[in-house]
C-alpha positions as a printed NumPy array, in Angstrom:
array([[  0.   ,   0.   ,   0.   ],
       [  1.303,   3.223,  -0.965],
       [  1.101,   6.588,   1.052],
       [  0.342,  10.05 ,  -0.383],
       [  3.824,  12.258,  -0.01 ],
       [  3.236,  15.902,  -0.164],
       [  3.195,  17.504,  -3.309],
       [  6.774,  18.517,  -4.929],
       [  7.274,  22.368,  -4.054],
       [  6.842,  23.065,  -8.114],
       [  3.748,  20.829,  -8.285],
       [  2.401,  23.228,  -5.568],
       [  3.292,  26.128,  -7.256],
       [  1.78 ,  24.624, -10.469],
       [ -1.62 ,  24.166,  -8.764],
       [ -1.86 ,  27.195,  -7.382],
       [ -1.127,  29.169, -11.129],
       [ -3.75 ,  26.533, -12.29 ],
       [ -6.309,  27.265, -10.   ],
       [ -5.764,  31.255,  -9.339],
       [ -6.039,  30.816, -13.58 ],
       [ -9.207,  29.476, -13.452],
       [-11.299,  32.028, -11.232],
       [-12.761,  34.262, -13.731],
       [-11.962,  37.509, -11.105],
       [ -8.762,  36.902, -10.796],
       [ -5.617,  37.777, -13.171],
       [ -2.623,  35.267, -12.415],
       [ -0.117,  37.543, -14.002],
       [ -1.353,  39.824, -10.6  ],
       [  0.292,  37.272,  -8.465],
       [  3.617,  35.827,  -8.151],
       [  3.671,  32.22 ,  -6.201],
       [  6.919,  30.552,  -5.002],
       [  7.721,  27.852,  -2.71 ],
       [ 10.272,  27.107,  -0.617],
       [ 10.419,  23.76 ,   1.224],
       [  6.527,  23.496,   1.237],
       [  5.829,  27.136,   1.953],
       [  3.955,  29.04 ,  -0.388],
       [  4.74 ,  32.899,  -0.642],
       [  2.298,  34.918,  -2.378],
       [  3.544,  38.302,  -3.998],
       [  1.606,  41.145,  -5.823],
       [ -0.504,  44.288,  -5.657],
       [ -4.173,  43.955,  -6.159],
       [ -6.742,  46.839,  -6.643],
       [ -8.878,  45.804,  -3.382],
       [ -8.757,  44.047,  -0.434],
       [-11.766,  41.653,  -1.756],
       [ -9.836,  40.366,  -4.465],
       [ -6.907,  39.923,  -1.963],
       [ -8.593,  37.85 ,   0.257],
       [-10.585,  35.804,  -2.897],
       [ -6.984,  34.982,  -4.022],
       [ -5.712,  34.079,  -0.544],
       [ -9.029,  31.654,  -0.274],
       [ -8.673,  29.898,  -3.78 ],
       [ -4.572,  29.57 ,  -2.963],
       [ -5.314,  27.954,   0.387],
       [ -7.37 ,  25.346,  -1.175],
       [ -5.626,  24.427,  -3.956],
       [ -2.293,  24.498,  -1.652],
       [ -3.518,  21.289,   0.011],
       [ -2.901,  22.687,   3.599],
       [  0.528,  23.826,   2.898],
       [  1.839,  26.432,   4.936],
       [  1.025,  30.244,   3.006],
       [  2.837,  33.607,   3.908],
       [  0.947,  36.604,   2.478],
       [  2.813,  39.209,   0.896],
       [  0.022,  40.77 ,  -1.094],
       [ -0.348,  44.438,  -1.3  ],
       [ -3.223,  46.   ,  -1.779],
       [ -3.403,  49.557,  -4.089],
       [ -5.581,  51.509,  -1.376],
       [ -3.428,  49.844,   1.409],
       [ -0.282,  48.308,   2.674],
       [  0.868,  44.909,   2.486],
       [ -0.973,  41.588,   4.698],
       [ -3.927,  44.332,   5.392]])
């Protein structure tokens, strides 16, 4: 019987660029994602906190429970507000 590993750090980062990709609200090119040792650092500016925090929601799913550090800044505001 085999056990599920955790996803490769570019398989992560692949998922996430899949999945921010497929939300119709959201441009991908707005957000840079790295990982590092199965952390997932988000990186941008966005034009409101709403899209922010839709971005932060469909990256936490798609990262599988993976740690996520939030370095998105939004226009109006500064950044992780």
């Amino acid at each position: 019987m085999q056990t599920q590993s955790a996803p490769t750090d570019e398989r992560l980062v692949y998922e996430i660029q899949r999945s921010l990709g497929l939300a119709p609200e959201i441009n991908p090119r707005d957000v840079n994602v790295t990982v590092a040792d199965g952390v997932v650092r988000l990186q941008g500016i966005l034009p409101s906190a709403a899209l922010k925090e839709r971005v932060l929601e469909v990256a936490r799913e798609a990262a599988g429970g993976a740690e996520l550090e939030d370095s998105i800044a939004v226009e109006d505001g500064g950044v992780g507000e």
